[in-house]
C-alpha positions in Angstrom: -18.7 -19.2 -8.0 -15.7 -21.6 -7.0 -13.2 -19.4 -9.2 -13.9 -16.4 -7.0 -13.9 -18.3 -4.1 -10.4 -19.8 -5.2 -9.3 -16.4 -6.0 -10.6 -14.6 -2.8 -8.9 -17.3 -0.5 -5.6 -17.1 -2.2 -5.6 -13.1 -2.3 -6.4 -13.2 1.6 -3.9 -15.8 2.3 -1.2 -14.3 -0.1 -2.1 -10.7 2.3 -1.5 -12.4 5.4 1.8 -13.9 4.2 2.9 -10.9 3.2 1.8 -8.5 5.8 3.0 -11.1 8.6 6.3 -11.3 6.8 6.9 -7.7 6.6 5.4 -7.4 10.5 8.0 -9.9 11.2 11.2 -8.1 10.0 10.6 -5.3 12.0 10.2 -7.3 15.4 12.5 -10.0 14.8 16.1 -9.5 16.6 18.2 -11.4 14.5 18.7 -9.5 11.5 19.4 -12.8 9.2 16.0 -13.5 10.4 14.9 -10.4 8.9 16.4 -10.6 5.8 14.3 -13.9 5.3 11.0 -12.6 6.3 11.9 -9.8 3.9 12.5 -12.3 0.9 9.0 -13.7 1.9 7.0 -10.9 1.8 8.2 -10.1 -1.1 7.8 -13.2 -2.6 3.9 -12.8 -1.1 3.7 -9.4 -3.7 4.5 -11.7 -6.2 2.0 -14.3 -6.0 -0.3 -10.9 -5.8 0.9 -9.8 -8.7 -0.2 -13.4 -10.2 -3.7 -12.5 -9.1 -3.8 -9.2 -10.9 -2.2 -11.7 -13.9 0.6 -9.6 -14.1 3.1 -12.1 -14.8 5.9 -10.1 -16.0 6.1 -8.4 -12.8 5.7 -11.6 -11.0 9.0 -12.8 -12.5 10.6 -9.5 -11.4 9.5 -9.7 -8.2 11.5 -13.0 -7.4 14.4 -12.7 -9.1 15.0 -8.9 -8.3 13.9 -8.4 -5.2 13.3 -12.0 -3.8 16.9 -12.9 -4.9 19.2 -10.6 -5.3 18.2 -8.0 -2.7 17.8 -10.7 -0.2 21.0 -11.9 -1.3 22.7 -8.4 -1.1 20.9 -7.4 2.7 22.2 -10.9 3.9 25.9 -10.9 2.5 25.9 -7.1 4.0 24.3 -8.1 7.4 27.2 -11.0 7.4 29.3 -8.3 6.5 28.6 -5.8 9.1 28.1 -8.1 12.1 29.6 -7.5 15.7 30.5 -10.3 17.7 27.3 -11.7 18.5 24.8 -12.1 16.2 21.9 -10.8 19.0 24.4 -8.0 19.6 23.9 -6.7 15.9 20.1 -5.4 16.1 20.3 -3.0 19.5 16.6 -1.9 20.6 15.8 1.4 20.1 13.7 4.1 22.5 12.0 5.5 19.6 9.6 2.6 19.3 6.4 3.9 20.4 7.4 7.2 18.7 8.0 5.1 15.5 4.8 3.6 15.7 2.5 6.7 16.1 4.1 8.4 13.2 3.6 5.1 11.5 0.0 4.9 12.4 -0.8 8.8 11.8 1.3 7.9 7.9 -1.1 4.6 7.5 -4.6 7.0 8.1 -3.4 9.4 5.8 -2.7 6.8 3.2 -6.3 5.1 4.2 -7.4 8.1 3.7 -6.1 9.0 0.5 -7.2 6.1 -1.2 -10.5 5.8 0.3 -11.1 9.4 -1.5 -9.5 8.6 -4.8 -12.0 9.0 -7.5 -10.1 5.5 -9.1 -10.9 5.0 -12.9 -11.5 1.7 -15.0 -9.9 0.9 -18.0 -11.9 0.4 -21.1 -9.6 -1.2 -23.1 -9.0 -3.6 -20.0 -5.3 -6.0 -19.6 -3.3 -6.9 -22.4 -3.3 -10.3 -22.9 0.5 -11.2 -23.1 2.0 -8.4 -21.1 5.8 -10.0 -21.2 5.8 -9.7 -25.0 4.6 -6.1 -25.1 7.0 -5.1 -22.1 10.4 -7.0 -24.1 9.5 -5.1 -27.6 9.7 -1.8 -25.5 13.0 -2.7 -22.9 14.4 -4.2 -26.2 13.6 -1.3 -28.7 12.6 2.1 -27.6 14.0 2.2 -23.9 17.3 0.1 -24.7 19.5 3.2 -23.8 18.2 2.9 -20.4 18.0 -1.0 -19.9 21.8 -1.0 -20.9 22.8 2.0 -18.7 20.9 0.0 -16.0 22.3 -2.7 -16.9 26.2 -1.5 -16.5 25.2 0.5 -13.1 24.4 -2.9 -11.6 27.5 -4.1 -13.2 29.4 -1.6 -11.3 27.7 -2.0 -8.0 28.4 -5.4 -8.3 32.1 -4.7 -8.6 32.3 -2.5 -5.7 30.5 -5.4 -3.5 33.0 -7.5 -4.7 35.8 -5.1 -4.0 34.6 -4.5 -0.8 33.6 -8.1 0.7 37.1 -9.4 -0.7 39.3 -6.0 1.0 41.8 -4.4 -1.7 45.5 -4.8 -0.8 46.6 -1.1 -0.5 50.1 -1.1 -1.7 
């Protein structure tokens, strides 16, 4: 009874963090600021992906996405600033446009799921999911984790390149 009390508390609380997080990077101004919030919510997926003891994805969650895209949108926001940092997020007209065609999307999506026939598992979770996932990014799918592996290599490159400026000779 205290285990699902524990566990319902920290899934609500983990939803607000996340969902005021990603609320927050669309009103901020400061873009930096925005960046942040982003890094928070999605560090708030990852401690949701705890719940659903999916701790392989957890991981990936905050070192992919929590810290290097973070990383990558703040070094390109730093990047790409005018003048004043204010001055670098202009308001749009489009607002209450944007948020029709963002409430009409979110029905549909309510919607969709609350008519999805949703199936359970027999077998139900694997036990040590990270092992499982390694033997199969390690053996059968290697060709693609090392393709993926030298793409990010690349990309890296160019952000280097770019953030540094190439002497033309």
């Amino acid at each position: 009874m205290v285990g699902d009390l524990a566990y319902t508390a920290a899934f609500y609380l983990l939803s607000l963090v996340t969902l005021g997080a990603a609320a927050g990077v669309v009103v901020k101004r400061n873009l930096v600021h925005s960046a942040l919030l982003l890094a928070l919510s999605f560090i708030g997926v990852a401690g949701l992906y705890v719940l659903l003891e999916a701790e392989y994805l957890a991981a990936v969650q905050i070192l992919v996405y929590s810290g290097a895209v973070a990383v990558m949108v703040v070094i390109g926001i730093m990047l790409t600033v005018r003048g004043e940092m204010e001055d670098s997020n202009p308001p749009s007209r489009l607002g209450w446009s944007a948020g029709i065609v963002a409430a009409l999307f979110s029905g549909i999506l309510i919607l969709i799921v609350t008519a999805t026939p949703w199936k359970q598992s027999v077998q139900g979770a694997i036990e040590d999911s990270a092992p499982v996932i390694a033997q199969l990014l390690l053996g059968e799918y290697v060709l693609a984790f090392e393709a993926a592996a030298v793409l990010l290599l690349a990309a890296m490159m160019g952000a280097i390149i770019l953030a540094k400026g190439a002497d033309e000779t």
